[in-house]
C-alpha positions in Angstrom: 95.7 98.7 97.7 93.5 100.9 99.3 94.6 101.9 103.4 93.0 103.7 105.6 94.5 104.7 109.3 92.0 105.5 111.8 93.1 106.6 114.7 93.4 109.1 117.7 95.8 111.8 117.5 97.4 111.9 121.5 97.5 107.7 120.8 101.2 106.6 121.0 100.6 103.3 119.1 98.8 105.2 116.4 101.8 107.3 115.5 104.2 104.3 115.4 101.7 102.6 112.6 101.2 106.3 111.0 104.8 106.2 110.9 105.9 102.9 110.1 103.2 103.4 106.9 105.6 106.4 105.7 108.6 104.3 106.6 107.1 102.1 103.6 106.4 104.1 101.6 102.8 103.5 101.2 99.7 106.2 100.4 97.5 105.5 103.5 94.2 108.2 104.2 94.4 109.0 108.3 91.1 109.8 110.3 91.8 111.2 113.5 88.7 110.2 115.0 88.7 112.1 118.4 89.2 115.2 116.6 86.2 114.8 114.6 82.7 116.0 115.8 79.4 114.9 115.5 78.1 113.1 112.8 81.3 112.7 111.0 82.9 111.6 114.5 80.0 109.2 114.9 80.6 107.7 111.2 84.0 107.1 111.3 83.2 105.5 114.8 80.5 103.4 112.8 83.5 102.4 110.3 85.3 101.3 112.6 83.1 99.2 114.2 82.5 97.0 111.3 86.3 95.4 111.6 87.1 96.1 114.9 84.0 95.6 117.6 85.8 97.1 120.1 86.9 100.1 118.3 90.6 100.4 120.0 93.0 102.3 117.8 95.2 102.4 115.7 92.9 100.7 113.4 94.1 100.1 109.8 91.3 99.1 107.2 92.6 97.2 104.4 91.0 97.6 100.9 87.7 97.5 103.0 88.2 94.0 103.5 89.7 93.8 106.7 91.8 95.2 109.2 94.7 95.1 111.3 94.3 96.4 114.9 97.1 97.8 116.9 100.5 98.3 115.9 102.2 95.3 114.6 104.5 96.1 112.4 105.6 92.8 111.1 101.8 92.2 109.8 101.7 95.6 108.3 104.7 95.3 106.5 103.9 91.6 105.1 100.5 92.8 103.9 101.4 96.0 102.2 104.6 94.8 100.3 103.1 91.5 98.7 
């Protein structure tokens, strides 16, 4: 299973999910979008987009598929342990 975390780096709720994925045990990449600049800023942006139109963080992208938006713990754990 393929994760990736994007989120913003002063975002609260982004390093409960960050840290509830170590808690697991799980590889997960992170992108701290707001510290990213220009075009790779406006790419990961673009990313997250595609599964979450309103582009709130934490946003955690699920083999590509989908994603799971804020930090809900009970969902993350479900999905990543099956």
């Amino acid at each position: 299973m393929a994760l990736k975390l994007y989120a913003l780096s002063t975002c609260i709720w982004c390093r409960k999910t960050e840290k509830h994925l170590r808690d697991l045990k799980v590889e997960f990449d992170v992108v701290y979008v707001d510290v990213l600049e220009g075009s790779a800023r406006d790419q990961a942006l673009r990313e997250v987009e595609k599964y979450n139109p309103a582009r709130s963080f934490p946003t955690l992208v699920i083999d590509g598929k989908r994603a799971i938006v804020g930090f809900k713990p009970e969902e993350i754990q479900e999905t990543v342990t099956r």
